[in-house]
N, C-alpha and C positions, 0 to 999 in steps of 0.2 A: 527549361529550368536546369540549372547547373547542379551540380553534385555535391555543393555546399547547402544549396537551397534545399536540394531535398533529404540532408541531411539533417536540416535546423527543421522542417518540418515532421520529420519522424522522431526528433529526440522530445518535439514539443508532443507530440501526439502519446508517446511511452514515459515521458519522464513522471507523473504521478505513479504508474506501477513500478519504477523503478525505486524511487521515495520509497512506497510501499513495502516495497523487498528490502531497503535499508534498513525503512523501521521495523522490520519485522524480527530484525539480526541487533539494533542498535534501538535501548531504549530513551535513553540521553538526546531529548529534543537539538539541544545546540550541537551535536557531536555527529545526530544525523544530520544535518544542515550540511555541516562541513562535509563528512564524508560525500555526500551527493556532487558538491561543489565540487570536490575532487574527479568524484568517477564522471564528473560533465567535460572537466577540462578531459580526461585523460581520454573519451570520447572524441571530444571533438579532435585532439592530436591523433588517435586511431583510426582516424574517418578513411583512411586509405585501405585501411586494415578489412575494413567492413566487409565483407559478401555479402550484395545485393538479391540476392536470388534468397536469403535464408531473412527470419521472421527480426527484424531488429531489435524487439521486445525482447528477447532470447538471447540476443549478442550481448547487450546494453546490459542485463542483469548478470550477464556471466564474469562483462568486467568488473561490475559492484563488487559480486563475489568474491574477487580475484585480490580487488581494494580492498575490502573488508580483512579480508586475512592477511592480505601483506600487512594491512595496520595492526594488527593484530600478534605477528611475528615480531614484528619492530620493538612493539612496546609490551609487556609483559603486562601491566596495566590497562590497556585497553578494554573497555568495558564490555567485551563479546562472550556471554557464559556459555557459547555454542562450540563442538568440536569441527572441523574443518568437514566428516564425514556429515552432520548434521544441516551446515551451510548448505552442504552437496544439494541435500535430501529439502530442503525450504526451496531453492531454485528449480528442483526439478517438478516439485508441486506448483510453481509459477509458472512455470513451460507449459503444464498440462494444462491450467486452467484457463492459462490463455486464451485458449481455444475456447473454453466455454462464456469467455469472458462478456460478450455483447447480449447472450439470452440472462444471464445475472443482471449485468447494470438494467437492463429493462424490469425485469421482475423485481429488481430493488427497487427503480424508480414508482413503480406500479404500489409497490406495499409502504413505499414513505409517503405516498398520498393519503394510501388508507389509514393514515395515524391522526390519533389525535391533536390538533394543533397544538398542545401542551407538549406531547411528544417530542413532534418537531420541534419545536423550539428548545427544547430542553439537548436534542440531538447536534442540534443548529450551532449550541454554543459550545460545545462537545468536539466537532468535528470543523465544523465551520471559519468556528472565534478562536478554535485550537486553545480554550481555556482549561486550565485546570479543575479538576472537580471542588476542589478547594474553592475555587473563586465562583464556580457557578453557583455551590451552597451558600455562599456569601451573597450574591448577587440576585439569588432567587428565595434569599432568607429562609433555607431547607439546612435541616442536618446533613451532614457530609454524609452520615449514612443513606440518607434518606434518597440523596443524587446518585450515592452509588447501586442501591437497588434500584432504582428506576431507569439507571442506564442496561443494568443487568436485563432488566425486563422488558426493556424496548426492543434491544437488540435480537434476545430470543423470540421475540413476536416476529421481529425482522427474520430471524433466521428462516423460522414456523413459516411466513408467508411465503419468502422467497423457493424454500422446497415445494410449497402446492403448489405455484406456480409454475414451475419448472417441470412438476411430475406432472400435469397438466397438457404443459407445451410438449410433453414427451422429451426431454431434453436431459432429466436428472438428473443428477446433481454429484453424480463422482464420487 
């Protein structure tokens, strides 16, 4: 496998936490889109740049970062209420968790079974169908209030399971 190959294979592998770490910084659905769009090309023209030997995950969010605030310098407007030192501080908490990252996705996967199928579902369109809560109360003929506590509460159930799980496996939760 060539060094292209295993470049399109590691970006595919990280590019959801990288997303992740966008949206975390950028809450403008179409604004993260682009920006990612951007830090994909400016990856793949870096691919030379990369050190192999170090976690890609790690590389790949740093140049986000680096995107992010360059866009951020440029235009005065840009929509990042975070200071450059706060950037820092979101990335360096995605480095650490990293690590923790394969006993969470399990203990997640583990506690979205345990849900109610109204749950899930209601999750499903949330995260899934990337719908607005607007449109799921629409959709599910709920008050917009009513979608929004029930997101509230799923999630903290989620939270709830995923720590017993975790304190459990002995692995904690950071």
């Amino acid at each position: 496998m060539d060094r292209q190959d295993e470049f399109l294979k590691l970006f595919l592998k990280h590019q959801t936490d990288v997303k992740a770490f966008i949206g975390s910084l950028i809450f403008d659905s179409h604004l993260r889109d682009d920006v990612f769009q951007e830090v994909a090309v400016t990856l793949w023209r870096q691919m030379d740049a990369y050190d192999w030997r170090k976690p890609f995950g790690a590389w790949a969010r740093g140049i986000a970062a680096k995107k992010v605030l360059q866009l951020r310098d440029q235009n005065a407007r840009f929509p990042v209420a975070f200071s450059p030192e706060t950037i820092q501080a979101v990335l360096d908490e995605f480095d650490r968790s990293e690590e923790d990252a394969p006993g969470r996705l399990q203990a997640l996967r583990e506690c979205l079974r345990s849900l109610p199928e109204h749950s899930r579902q209601l999750l499903g369109l949330r995260y899934e169908h990337n719908l607005a809560c607007e449109q799921i109360a629409r959709q599910t003929k709920r008050t917009l209030d009513s979608v929004y506590q029930a997101l509230s509460r799923i999630r903290a159930l989620l939270e709830e399971c995923i720590r017993k799980r975790l304190h459990m496996s002995g692995e904690g939760v950071g």
